[in-house]
C-alpha positions in Angstrom: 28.6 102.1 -40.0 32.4 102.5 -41.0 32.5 103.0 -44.7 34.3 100.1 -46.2 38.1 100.8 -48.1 37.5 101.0 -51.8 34.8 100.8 -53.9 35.7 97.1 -55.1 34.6 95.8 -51.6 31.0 97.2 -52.2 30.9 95.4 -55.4 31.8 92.2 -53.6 28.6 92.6 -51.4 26.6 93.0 -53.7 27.8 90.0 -56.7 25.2 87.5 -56.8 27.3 84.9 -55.8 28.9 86.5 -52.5 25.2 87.3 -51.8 24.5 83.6 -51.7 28.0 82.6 -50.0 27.1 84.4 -47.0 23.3 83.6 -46.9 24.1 79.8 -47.1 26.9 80.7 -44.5 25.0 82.7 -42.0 22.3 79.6 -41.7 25.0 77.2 -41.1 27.0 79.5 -38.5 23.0 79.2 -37.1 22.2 75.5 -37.5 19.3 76.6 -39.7 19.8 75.6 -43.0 16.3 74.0 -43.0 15.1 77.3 -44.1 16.3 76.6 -47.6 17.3 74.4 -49.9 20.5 72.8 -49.2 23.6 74.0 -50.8 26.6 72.0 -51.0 29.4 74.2 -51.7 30.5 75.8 -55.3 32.2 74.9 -58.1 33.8 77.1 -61.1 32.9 75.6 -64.7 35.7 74.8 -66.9 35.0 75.9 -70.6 33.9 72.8 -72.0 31.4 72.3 -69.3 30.5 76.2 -70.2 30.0 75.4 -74.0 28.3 72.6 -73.0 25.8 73.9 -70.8 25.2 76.7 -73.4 25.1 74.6 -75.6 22.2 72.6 -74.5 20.0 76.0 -73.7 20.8 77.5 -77.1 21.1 74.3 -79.2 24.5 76.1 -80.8 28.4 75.6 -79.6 28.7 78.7 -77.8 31.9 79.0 -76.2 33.0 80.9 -73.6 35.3 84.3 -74.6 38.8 84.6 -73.9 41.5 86.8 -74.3 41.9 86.6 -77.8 38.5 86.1 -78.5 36.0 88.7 -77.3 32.3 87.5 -77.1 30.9 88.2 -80.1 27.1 89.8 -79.1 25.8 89.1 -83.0 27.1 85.8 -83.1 24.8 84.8 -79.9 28.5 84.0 -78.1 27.7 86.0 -74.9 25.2 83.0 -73.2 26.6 84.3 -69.8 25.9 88.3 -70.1 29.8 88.5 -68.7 31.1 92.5 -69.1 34.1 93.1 -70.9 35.6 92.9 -67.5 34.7 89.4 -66.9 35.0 87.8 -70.3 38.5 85.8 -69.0 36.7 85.1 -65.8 35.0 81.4 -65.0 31.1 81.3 -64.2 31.3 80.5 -61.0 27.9 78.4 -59.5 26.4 77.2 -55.8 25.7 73.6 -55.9 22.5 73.4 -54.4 19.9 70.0 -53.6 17.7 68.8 -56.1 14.3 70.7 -56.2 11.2 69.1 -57.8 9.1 71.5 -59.9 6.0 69.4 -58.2 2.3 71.5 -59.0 2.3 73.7 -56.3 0.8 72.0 -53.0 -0.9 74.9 -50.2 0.2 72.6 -47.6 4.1 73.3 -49.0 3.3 77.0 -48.2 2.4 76.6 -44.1 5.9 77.8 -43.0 6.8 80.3 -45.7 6.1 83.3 -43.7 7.5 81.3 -40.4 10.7 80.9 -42.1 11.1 84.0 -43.4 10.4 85.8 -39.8 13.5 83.6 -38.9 15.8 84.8 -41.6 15.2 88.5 -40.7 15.8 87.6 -37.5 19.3 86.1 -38.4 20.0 89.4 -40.3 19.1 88.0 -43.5 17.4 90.2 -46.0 16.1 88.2 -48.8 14.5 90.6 -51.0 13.3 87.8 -53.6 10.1 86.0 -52.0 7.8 86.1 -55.4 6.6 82.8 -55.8 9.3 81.6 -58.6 11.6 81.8 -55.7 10.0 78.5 -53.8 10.5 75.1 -54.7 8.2 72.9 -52.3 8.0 75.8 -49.7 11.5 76.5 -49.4 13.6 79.8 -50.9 16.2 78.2 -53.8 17.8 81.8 -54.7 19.7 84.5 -52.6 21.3 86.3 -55.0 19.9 89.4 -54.4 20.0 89.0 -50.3 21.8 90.7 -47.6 23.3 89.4 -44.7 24.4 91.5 -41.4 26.9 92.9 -41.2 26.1 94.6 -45.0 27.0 97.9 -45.7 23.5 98.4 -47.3 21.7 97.1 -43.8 22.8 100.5 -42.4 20.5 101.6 -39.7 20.8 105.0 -40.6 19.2 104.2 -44.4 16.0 102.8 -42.3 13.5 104.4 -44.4 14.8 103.0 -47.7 15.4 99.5 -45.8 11.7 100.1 -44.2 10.5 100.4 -48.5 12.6 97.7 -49.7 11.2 95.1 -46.6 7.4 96.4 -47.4 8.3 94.9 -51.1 9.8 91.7 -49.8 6.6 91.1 -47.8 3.9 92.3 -50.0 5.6 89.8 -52.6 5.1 87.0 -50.5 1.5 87.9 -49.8 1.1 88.0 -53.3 2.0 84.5 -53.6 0.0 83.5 -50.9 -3.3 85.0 -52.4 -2.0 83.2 -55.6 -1.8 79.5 -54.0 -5.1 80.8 -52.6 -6.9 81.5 -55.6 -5.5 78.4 -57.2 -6.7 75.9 -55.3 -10.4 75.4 -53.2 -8.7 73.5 -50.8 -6.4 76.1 -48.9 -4.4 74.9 -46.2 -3.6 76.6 -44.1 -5.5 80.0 -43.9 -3.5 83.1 -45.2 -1.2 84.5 -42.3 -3.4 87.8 -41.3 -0.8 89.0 -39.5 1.3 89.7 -42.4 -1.4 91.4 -44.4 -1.5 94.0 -41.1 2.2 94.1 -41.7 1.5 95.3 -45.1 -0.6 98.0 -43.7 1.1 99.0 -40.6 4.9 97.5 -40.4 5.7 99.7 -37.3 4.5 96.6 -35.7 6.9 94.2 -37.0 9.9 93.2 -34.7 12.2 91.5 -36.7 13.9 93.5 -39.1 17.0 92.3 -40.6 19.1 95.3 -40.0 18.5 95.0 -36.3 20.4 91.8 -36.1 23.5 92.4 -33.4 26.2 90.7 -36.2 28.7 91.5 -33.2 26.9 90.0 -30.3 28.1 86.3 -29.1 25.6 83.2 -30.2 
């Protein structure tokens, strides 16, 4: 892979929000944005809306810094955890669909590991699949994911990639052994071919980083 120009792009690849951006775009270039919940667009908060969001967390007016007036850590004025690089910059945040914190349902669970067989296969690389990350069976966060073409998604890192995927999927086995032990009523039965995976992922065919980004759809 081509080493990208300066250091700042790397950083772009990896901010929370780009990470999201190109998720969210990726399954709409694919007509799949089933596989999560729906995003809208973005939107940058002014600061009123900041101080009022804050504001409502921390039950104190904490306004955003500026220029003039650096967050001040002892005052409880950095709600936002912006760097001193940031401070002047707006919080910037994905409009997504309404998700209902409903108790958790097994049956909400049936496609989970479906779905996420279809996002490595569309070169996305979620990395978050603990069981805070699903709202009625469906991912609500990609902040941490990568989408082909990523400079992390190198081929030639495919051990560290090979580690980092073993996490992703051990995490959602987790959750499944969770909804198990939670209710007696499991439906459907846990997905046995992802506990082999978790043994033996040689046998896995969809990794992310094997997604042809160049190839025509």
């Amino acid at each position: 892979m081509t080493p990208l120009a300066n250091e700042q792009l790397y950083i772009d690849y990896f901010d929370p929000f780009n990470c999201e951006c190109r998720t969210y775009g990726r399954l709409k270039e694919a007509n799949r944005e089933d596989l999560a919940v729906k995003a809208h667009g973005y939107l940058f908060l002014t600061p009123q809306q900041e101080t009022e969001v804050a504001g409502r967390v921390t039950g104190r007016s904490t306004p955003p810094p500026t220029a003039s007036k650096p967050s001040n850590l002892k005052a409880g004025n950095n709600f936002w955890a912006r760097d001193e690089q940031h401070r002047t910059l707006p919080v910037r945040a994905i409009v997504k669909a309404l998700a209902s914190e409903t108790p958790r349902d097994p049956a909400h669970s049936r496609d989970m590991w479906a779905d996420l067989q279809v996002l490595h296969s569309l070169g996305i690389f979620v990395q978050d699949t603990h069981g805070a990350n699903y709202l009625g069976g469906r991912l609500v966060d990609f902040s941490r994911a990568w989408t082909m073409c990523h400079p992390a998604m190198d081929p030639a890192r495919v051990g560290a990639l090979r580690k980092l995927l073993l996490v992703e999927l051990q995490q959602l086995l987790d959750y499944y052994y969770e909804l198990a032990n939670w209710s007696s009523k499991w439906i459907p039965a846990l997905p046995q071919d992802l506990e082999d995976l978790c043994c033996n992922l040689d046998q896995y065919k969809n990794v992310p980083w094997a997604y042809d980004w160049g190839k025509p759809e």
